[in-house]
C-alpha positions as CSV (number, residue, x, y, z in Angstrom):
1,X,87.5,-30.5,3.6
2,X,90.1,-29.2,1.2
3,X,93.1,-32.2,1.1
4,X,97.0,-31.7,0.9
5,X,96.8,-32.5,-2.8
6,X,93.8,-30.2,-3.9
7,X,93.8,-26.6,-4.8
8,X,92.1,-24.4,-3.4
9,X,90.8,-20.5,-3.2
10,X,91.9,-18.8,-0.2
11,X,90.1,-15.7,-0.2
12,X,91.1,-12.1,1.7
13,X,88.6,-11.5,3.5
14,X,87.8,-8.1,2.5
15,X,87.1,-9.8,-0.2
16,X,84.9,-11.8,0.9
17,X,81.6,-9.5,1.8
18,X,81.7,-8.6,-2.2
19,X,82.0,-11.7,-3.5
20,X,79.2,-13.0,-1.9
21,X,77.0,-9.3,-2.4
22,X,78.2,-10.7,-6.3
23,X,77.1,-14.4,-5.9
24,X,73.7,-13.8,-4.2
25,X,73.2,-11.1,-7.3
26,X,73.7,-14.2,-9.6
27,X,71.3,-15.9,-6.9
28,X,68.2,-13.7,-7.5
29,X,69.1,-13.6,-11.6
30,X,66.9,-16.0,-13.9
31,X,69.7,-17.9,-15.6
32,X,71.5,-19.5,-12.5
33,X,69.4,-22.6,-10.6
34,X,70.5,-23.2,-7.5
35,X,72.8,-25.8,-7.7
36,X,75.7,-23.6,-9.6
37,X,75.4,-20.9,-6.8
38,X,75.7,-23.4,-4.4
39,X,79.2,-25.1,-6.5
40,X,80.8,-21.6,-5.7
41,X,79.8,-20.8,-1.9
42,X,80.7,-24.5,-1.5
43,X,84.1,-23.9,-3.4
44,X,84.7,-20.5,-1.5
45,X,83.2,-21.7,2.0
46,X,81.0,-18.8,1.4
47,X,78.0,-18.0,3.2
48,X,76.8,-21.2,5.4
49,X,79.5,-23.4,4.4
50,X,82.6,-22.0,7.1
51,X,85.1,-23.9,5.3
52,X,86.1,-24.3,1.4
53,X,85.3,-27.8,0.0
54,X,86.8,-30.4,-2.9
55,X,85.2,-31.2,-5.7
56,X,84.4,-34.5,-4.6
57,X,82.7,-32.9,-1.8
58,X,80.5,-30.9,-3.5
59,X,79.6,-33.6,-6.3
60,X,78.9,-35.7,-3.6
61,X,76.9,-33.6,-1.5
62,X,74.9,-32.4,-4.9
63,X,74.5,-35.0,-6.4
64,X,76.4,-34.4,-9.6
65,X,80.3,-35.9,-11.0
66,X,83.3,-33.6,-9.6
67,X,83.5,-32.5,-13.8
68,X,79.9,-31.3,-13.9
69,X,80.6,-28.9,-10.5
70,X,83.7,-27.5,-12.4
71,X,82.0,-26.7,-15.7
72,X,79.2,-25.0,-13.4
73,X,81.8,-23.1,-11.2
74,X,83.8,-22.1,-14.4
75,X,80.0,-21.0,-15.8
76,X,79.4,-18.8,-12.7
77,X,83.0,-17.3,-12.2
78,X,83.2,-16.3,-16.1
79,X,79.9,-14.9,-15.9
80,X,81.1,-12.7,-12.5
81,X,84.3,-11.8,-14.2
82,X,82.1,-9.9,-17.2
83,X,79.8,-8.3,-15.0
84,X,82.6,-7.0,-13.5
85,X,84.4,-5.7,-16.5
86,X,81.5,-3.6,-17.9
């Protein structure tokens, strides 16, 4: 899904297991709907997306402009980098 042109996050996968243990934490919290979580396990090709998607991708399939995924996706992986700092 990713293209030639488009960036993506290639993950190692011992990575992996945590960062999802991380994202399904987000999940259960009360600030995060569902549709941010999903921008990330789309983004990663975490959990029952196999492979990493575009932006467009995921704006399409959501619903939403490729910007408004990116904002949410910065949102998410901001909020995971402080967790992870205290």
């Amino acid at each position: 899904m990713i293209t030639e042109n488009e960036t993506y996050y290639e993950i190692d996968p011992f990575f992996q297991s945590d960062l999802e243990i991380e994202v399904n934490e987000l999940l259960s919290s009360s600030k995060y709907n569902n549709k941010p979580i999903e921008i990330v396990k789309m983004r990663f090709g975490l959990g029952e997306y196999d492979i990493p998607y575009t932006w467009d991708d995921i704006a399409s399939e959501l619903d939403l402009t490729p910007m408004r995924c990116k904002q949410s996706f910065s949102n998410v992986i901001r909020d995971l980098k402080r967790k992870n700092l205290n």
